[in-house]
KOLVEXBA-280902 format. One record per residue (C-alpha): x, y, z; residue in one letter. Coordinates in steps of 0.1 Angstrom, whole numbers. Layout:
N
+-------+-------+-------+---------+
:    c1 :    c2 :    c3 : residuo :
+-------+-------+-------+---------+
:     X :     Y :     Z :       A :
...
+-------+-------+-------+---------+
END
This chain:
198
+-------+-------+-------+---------+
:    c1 :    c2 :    c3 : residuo :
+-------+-------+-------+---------+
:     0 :     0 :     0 :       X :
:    29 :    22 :    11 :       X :
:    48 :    11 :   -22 :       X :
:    12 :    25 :   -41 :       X :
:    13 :    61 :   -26 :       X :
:    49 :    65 :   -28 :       X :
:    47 :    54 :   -67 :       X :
:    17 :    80 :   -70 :       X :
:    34 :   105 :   -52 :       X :
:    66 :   103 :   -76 :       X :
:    44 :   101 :  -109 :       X :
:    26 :   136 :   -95 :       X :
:    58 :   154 :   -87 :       X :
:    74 :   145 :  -118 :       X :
:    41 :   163 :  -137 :       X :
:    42 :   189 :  -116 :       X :
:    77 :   197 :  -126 :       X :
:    73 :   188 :  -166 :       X :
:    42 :   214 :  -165 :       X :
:    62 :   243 :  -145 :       X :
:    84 :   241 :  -171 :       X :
:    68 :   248 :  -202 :       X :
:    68 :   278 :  -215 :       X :
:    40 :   304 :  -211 :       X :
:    19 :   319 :  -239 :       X :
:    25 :   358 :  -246 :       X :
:    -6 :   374 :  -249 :       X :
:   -11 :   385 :  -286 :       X :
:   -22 :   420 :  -297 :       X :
:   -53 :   409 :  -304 :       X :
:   -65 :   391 :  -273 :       X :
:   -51 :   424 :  -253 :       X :
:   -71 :   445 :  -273 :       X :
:  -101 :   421 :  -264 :       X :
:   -97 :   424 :  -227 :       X :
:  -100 :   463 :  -230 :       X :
:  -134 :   460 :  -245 :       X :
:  -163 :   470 :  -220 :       X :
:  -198 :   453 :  -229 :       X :
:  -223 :   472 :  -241 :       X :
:  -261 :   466 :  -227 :       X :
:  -296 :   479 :  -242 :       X :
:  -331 :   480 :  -228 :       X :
:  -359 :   490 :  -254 :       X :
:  -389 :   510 :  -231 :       X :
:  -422 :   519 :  -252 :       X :
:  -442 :   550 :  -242 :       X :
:  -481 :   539 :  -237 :       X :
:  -499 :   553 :  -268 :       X :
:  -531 :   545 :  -285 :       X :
:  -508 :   517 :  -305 :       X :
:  -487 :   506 :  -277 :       X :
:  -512 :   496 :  -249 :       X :
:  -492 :   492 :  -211 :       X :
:  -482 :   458 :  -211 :       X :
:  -464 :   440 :  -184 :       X :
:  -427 :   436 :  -188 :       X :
:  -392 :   436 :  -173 :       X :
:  -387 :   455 :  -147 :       X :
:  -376 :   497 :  -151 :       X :
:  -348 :   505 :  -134 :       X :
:  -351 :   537 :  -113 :       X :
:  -324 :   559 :  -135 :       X :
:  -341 :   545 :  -161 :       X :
:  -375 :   559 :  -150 :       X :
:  -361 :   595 :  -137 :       X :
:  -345 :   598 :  -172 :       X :
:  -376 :   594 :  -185 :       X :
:  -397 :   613 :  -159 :       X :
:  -371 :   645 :  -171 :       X :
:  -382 :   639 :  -209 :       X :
:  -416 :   642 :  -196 :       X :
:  -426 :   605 :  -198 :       X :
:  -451 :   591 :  -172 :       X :
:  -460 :   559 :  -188 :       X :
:  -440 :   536 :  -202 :       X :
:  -429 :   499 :  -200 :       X :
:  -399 :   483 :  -205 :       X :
:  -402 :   453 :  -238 :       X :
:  -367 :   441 :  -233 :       X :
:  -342 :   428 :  -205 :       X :
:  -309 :   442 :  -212 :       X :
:  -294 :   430 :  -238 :       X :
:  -260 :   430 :  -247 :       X :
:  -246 :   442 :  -280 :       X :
:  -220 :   423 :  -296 :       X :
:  -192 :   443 :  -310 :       X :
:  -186 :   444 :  -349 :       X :
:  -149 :   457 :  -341 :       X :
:  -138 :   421 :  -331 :       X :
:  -138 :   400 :  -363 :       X :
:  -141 :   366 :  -345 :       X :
:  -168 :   382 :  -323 :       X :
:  -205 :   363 :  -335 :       X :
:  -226 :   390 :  -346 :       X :
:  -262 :   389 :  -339 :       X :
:  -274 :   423 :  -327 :       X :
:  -309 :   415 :  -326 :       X :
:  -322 :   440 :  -297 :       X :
:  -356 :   433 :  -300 :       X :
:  -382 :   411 :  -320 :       X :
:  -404 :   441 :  -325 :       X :
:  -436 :   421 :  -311 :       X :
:  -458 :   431 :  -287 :       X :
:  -479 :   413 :  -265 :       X :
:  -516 :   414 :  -266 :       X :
:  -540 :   418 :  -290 :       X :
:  -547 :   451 :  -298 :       X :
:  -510 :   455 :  -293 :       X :
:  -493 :   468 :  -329 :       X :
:  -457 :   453 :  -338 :       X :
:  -431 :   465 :  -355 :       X :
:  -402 :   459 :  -374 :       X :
:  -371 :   438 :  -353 :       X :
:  -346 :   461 :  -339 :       X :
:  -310 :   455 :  -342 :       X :
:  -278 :   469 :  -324 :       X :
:  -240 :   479 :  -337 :       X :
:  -213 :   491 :  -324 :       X :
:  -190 :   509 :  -357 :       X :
:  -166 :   529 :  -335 :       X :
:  -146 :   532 :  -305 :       X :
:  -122 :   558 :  -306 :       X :
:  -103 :   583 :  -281 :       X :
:  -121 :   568 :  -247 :       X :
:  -157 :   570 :  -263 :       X :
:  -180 :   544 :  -280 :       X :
:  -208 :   552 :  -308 :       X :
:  -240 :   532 :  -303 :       X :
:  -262 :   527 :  -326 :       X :
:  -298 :   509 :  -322 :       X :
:  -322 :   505 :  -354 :       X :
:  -354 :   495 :  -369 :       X :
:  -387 :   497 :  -359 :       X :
:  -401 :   505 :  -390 :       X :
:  -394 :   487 :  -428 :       X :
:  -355 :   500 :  -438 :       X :
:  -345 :   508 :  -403 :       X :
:  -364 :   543 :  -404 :       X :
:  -363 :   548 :  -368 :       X :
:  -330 :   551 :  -342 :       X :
:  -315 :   559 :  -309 :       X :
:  -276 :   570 :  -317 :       X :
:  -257 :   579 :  -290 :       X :
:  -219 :   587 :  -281 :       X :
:  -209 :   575 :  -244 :       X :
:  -178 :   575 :  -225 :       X :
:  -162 :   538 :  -225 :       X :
:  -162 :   531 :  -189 :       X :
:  -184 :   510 :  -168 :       X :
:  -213 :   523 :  -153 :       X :
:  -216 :   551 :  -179 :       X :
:  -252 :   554 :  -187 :       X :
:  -280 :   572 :  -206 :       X :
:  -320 :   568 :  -220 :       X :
:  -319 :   582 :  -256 :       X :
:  -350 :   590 :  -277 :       X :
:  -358 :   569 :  -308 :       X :
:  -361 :   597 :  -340 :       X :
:  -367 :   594 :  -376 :       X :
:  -332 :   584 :  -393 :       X :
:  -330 :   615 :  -410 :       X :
:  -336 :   638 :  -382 :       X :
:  -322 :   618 :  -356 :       X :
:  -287 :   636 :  -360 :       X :
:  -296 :   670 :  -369 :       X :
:  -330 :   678 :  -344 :       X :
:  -341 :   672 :  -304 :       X :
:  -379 :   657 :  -294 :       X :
:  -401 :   687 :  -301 :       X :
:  -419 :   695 :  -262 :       X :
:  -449 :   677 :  -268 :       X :
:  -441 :   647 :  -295 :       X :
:  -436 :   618 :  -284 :       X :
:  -406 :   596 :  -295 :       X :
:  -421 :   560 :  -311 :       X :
:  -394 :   541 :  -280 :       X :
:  -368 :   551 :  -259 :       X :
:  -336 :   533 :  -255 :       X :
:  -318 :   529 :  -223 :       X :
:  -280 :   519 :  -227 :       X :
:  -253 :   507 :  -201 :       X :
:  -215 :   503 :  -207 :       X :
:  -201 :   474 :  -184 :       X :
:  -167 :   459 :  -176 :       X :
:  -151 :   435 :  -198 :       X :
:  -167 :   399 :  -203 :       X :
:  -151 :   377 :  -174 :       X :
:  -161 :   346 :  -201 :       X :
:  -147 :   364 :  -231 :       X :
:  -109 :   368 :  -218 :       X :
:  -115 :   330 :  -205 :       X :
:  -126 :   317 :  -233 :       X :
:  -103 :   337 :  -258 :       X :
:   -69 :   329 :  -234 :       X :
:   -77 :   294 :  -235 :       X :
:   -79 :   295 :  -275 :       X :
:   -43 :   318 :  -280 :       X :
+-------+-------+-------+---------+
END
């Protein structure tokens, strides 16, 4: 029995040493750039109208709902969780930026189109976010520029595409959604996952 451990013992040790010594991976450009990424989250909110009946949902988040409460919004439910959008800047990244189906629930509820997310640019400590669709083309969408750092946070107005650069909400109209988005820290699965691959 003693002869058994010992044997064990002396196969372990001589692993232990075999693994110390191989050499280590250098991280490559690519995977360091990874690790710098921050995630980016969205929540679609609908304002009640005639065409968007209240409708029971996820849960608003209480920055969410003074954000809104400043726009002048007192009704409005939240469609989606958050939802994070992948980032198009990563070229092994899977892309599906599908925010939202664009279906409502109930029956006098209307639908729209599906609304999907991208990321184009992140330059000089800021991201661009871009979230489309709602009607046929991609007519409708939020666009916002945010610091890249965890925690940073805003609830932007859905416009026309046209006007959405150029023109504010007019006191009064209402925006067809609202789009609350959330930068957070880098994917703890992501640098797993990528490490283990380089």
């Amino acid at each position: 029995m003693r002869c058994r451990r010992f044997a064990l013992l002396l196969v372990l040790f001589t692993l232990t040493i075999l693994a110390a010594e191989l050499p280590a991976q250098n991280p490559t450009p690519a995977s360091i750039a990874r690790q710098r990424f921050n995630q980016v989250f969205v929540k679609v909110i609908m304002p009640v109208t005639a065409r968007t009946p209240k409708q029971d949902g996820p849960a608003v988040e209480s920055w969410v709902a003074e954000q809104l409460k400043e726009r002048g919004e007192s009704e409005y439910f939240a469609v989606t969780d958050w939802v994070p959008v992948c980032d198009g800047l990563l070229a092994d990244d899977e892309l599906d930026n599908r925010v939202w189906s664009g279906h409502l629930v109930g029956k006098n509820s209307g639908s729209f189109c599906p609304v999907g997310g991208d990321l184009p640019e992140r330059k000089d400590g800021r991201v661009l976010v871009l979230i489309g669709g709602w009607d046929p083309g991609g007519a409708h969408e939020a666009k916002v520029t945010l610091l890249d750092e965890p925690g940073t946070r805003t609830v932007e107005p859905v416009l026309p595409y046209s006007a959405s650069e150029t023109r504010k909400v007019i006191p009064g109209e209402k925006p067809l959604a609202y789009v609350a988005v959330l930068i957070g820290p880098p994917s703890r699965k992501r640098l797993t996952s990528h490490s283990n691959d380089e």
